[in-house]
C-alpha distance (Angstrom), angle and dihedral (degrees) to the residues before:
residue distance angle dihedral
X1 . . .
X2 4.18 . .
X3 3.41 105.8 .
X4 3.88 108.2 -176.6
X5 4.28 97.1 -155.0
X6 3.67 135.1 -13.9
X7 4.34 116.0 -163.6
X8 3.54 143.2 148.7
X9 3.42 120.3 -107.6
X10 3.90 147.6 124.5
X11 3.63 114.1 -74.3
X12 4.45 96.0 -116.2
X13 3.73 102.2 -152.7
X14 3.38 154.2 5.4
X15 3.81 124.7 60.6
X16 3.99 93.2 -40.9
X17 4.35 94.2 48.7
X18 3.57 105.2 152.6
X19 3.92 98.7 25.3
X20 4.08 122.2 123.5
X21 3.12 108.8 -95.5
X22 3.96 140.9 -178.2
X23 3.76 109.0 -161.5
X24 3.90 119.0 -147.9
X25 4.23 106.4 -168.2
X26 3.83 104.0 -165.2
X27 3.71 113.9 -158.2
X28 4.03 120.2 -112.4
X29 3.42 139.5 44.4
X30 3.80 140.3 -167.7
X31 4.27 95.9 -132.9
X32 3.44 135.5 71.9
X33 3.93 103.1 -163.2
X34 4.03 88.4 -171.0
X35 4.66 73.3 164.3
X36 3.45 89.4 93.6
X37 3.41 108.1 43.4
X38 3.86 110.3 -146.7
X39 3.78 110.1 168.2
X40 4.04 128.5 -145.1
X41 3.54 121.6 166.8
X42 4.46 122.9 -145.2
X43 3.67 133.4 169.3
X44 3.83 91.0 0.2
X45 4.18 86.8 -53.3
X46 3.81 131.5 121.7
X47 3.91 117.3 -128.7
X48 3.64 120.8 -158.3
X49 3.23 125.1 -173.0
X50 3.89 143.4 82.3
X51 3.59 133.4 -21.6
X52 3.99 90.8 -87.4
X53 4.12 97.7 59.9
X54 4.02 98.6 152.9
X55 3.30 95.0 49.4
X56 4.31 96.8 43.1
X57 4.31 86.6 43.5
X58 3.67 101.7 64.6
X59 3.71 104.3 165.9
X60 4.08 85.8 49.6
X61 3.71 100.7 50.9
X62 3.64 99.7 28.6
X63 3.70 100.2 113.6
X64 4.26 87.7 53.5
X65 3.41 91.1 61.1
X66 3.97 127.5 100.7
X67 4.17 107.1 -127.5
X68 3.69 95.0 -159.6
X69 4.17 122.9 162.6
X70 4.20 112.0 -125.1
X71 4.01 92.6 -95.8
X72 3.93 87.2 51.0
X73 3.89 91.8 44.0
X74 4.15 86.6 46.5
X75 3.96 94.7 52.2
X76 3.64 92.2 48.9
X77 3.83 89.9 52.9
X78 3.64 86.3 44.3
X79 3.61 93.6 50.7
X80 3.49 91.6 53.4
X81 3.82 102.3 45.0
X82 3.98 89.8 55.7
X83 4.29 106.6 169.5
X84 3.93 88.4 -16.2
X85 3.73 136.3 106.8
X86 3.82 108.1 -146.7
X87 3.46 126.8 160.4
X88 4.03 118.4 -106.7
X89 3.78 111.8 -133.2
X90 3.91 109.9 -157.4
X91 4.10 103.7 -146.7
X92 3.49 143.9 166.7
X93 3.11 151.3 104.9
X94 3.17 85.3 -48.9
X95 4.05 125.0 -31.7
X96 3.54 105.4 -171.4
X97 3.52 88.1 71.7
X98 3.56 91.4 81.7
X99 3.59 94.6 39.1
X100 3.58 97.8 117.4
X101 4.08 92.9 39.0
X102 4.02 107.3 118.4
X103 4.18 98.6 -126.8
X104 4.18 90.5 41.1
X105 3.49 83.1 59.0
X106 3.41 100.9 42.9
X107 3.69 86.7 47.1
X108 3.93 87.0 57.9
X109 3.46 90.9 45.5
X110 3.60 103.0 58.9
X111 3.68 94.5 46.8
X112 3.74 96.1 53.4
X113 4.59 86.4 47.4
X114 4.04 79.7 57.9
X115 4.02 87.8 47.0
X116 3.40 98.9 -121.9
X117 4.17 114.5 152.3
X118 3.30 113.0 -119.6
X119 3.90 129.9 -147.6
X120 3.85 128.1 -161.0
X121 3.53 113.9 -153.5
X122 4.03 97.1 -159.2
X123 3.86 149.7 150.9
X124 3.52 89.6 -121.4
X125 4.59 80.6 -133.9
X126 3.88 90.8 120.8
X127 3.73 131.9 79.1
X128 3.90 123.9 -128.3
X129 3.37 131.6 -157.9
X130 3.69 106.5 -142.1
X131 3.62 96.0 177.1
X132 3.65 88.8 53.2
X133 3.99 93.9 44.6
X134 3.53 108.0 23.7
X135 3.60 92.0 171.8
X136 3.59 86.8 76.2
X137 4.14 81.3 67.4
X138 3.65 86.7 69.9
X139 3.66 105.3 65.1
X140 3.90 141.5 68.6
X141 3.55 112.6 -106.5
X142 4.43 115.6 -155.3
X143 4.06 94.3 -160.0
X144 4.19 99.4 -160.1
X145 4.31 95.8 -175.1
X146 2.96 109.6 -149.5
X147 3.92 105.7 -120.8
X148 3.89 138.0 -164.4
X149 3.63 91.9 -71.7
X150 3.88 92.2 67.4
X151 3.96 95.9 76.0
X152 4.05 85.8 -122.9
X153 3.87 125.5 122.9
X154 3.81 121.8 -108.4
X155 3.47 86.6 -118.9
X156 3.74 90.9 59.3
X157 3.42 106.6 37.6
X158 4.33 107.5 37.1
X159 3.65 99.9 61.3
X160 4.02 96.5 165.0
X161 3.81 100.0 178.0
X162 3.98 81.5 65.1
X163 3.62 96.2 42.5
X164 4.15 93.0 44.2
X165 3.81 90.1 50.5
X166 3.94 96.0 51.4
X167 4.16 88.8 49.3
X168 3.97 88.4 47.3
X169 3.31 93.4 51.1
X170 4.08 126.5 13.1
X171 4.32 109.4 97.0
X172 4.22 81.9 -111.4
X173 4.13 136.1 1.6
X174 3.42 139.9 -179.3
X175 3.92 147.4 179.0
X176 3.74 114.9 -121.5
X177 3.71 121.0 -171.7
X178 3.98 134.4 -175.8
X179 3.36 112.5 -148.4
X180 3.88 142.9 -179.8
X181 3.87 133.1 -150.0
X182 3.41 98.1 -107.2
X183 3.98 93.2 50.2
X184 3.84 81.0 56.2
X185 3.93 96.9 46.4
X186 4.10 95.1 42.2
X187 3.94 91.9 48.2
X188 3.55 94.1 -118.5
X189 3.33 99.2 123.5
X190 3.81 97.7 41.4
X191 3.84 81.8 54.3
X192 3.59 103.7 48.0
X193 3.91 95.7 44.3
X194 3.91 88.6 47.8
X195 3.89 93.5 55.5
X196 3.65 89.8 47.8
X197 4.13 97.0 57.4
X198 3.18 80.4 42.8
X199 3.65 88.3 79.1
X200 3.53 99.1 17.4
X201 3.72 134.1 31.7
X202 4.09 126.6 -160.0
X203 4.10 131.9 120.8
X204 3.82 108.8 -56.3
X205 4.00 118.9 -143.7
X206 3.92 120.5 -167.0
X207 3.54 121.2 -156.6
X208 4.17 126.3 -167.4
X209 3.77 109.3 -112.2
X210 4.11 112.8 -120.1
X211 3.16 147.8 117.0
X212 3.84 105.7 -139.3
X213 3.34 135.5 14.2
X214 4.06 99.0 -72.7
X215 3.70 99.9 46.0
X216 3.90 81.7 49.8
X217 3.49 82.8 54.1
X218 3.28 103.1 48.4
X219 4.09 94.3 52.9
X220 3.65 100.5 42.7
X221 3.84 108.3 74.6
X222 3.99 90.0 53.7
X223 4.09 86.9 47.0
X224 3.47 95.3 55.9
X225 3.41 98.9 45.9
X226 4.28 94.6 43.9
X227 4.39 81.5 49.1
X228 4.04 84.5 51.5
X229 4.14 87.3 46.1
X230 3.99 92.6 49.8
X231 3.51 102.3 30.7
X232 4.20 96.0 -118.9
X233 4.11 120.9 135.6
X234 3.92 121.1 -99.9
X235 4.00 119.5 -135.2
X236 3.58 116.3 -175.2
X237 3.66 114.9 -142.1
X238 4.45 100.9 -112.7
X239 3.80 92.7 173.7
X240 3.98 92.8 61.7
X241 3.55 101.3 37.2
X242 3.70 90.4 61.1
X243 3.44 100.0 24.8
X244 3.91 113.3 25.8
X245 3.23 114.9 -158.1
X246 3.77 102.5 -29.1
X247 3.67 117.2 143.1
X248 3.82 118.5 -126.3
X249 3.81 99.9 34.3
């Protein structure tokens, strides 16, 4: 498996902010979200794309990655959770692309034998079979829908058969959206989180849009007070206020 980073941290947002985490970024993914513009540059190339580039640009970043087998990937995990009981936050990219890969789900497997809660960080895009891997049933799922902002067609990125079977049938899920001011003050985001509990209802987080600290900053007063208007949860984004936008954190 190519696993782009593995760390110990504290799980910055959604409805688990603050929580120990250890973070396990697989590499891949099946969008491009060129929307919101986030540039890295490899081999004398530009990358746009998301805020996760090395893990979405696998034939750039390939030789960073760790290519470790599920009982390798489990003793690093291990090693890092020593006498504590953190959560494990599955991430990408996009992880469910590998869902149905034998060693991934090994992988998830073992952890949840050693009762260990498991989080998927995911775009909610791709179908599971619960029936088929009821497993799956076991763990939290953190659905961040990919919305207008993202550069991707409807079509492409709302995929509600996939996003009604995780809320059927995961132990706990959740909508989390990052949001600007201006998506606040235009409607747009009122809009595009309506049509989407429209056809599918679970807890909704909101999270200010930034990159560091300021831009945080400069989103969050307006997000709290459009999550007081509509009745949705605010999460504050922990991670970049202390960190930015440092990888690894």
């Amino acid at each position: 498996m190519q696993i782009v980073e593995y760390f110990l941290s504290i799980q910055g947002e959604g409805a688990f902010a603050g929580r120990l985490a250890i973070f396990v970024r697989f590499a891949g993914c099946n969008f491009n979200c060129l929307g919101f513009q986030v540039r890295k540059f490899k081999n004398g190339k530009t990358l746009v794309g998301c805020d996760t580039i090395r893990a979405v640009f696998t034939k750039e970043f390939e030789d960073e990655y760790f290519n470790l087998s599920k009982d390798e990937l489990l003793q690093k995990i291990l090693e890092l959770k020593k006498d504590t009981k953190p959560i494990i936050v599955i991430t990408g990219g996009e992880p469910l692309i590998h869902h149905k890969n034998s060693e991934f789900i090994g992988f998830i497997k073992a952890l949840l034998e050693r009762n260990l809660e498991v989080h998927f960080e995911t775009n909610a895009s791709i179908f599971i079979d619960f029936e088929k891997y009821p497993f799956y049933k076991k763990c939290v799922f953190a659905m961040g829908v990919k919305l207008q902002n993202s550069g991707l067609d409807e079509s492409v990125r709302l995929n509600f058969k996939a996003i009604k079977a995780i809320i059927e049938n995961a132990k706990q899920s959740f909508f989390k959206f990052v949001l600007s001011k201006e998506q606040i003050e235009n409607n747009q985001a009122q809009a595009e989180i309506s049509h989407i509990l429209n056809h599918a209802q679970t807890q909704v987080f909101c999270m200010p849009l930034g990159a560091n600290q300021k831009e945080i900053e400069e989103n969050a007063l307006a997000l709290v007070q459009f999550c007081i208007k509509m009745g949705y949860n605010y999460s504050d984004r922990i991670h970049i206020r202390i960190w930015g936008d440092k990888e690894g954190v």
